[in-house]
N, C-alpha and C positions, 0 to 999 in steps of 0.2 A: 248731486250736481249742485256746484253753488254758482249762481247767479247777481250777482251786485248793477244797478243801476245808480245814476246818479241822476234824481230828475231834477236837484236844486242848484241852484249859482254861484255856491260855496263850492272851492276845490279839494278835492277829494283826493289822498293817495290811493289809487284804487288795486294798483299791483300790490300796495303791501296790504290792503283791508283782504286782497285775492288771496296770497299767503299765510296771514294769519287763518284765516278760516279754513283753509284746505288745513292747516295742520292740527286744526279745531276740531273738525268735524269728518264725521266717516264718509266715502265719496258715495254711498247706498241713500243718504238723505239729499232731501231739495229742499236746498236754503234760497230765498231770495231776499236780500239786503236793499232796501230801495231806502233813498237819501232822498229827503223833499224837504218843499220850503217849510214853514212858519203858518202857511194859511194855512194848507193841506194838512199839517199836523192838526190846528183846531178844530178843521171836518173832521177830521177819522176820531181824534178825541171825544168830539159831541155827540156823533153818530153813533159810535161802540160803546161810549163809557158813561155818555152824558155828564159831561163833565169841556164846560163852555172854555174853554182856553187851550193851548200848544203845551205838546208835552218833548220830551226828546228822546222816548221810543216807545211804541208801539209793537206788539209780536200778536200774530194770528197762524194757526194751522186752520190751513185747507186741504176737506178729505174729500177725496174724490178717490180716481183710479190708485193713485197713491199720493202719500201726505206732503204735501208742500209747505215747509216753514217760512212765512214770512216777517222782515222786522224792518218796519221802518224807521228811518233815523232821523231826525232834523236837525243837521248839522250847527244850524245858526243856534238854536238851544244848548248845543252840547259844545258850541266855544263861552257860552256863558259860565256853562258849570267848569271848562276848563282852567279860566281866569280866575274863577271862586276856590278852584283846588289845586291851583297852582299847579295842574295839568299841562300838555299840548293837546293842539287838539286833535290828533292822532291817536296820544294813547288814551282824551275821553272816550273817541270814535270806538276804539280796541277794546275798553271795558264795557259800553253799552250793548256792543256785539256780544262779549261773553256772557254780559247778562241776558240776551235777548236769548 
């Protein structure tokens, strides 16, 4: 099951980040794609990695009953690297996901 959130204030195509990953991924896994700001990447960064600044992705597996992939994304990060590689910021979106 994949799950995408957008908790940040950049706009997200979310039907197509939907798409590409249904055709990414087997429907037996649980991906959750959560999009957050710039702060929240710093916490998760410090907390997990210790490592004081934003990065623009983040992946955790959570095991429990069964394994939930998560990948956070911070968008504002990832129109940076967009503009630096002459990207949009869609298809950075698409590659941080296949690498996540």
């Amino acid at each position: 099951m994949v799950k995408i959130i957008n908790q940040s204030t950049s706009e997200v195509n979310l039907k197509n980040i939907k798409s590409f990953v249904d055709r990414l991924v087997d429907n037996e896994i649980n991906i959750e794609i959560i999009f957050i700001e710039k702060k929240y990447s710093r916490e998760l960064n410090n907390r997990y990695r210790g490592i004081h600044s934003a990065t623009d992705i983040l992946t955790f597996t959570e095991k429990g009953k069964e394994y939930t992939h998560q990948i956070f994304i911070c968008p504002e990060i990832a129109q940076k690297n967009a503009l630096k590689y002459q990207n949009s910021l869609e298809k950075e979106l698409l590659m941080l996901i296949f690498h996540g």
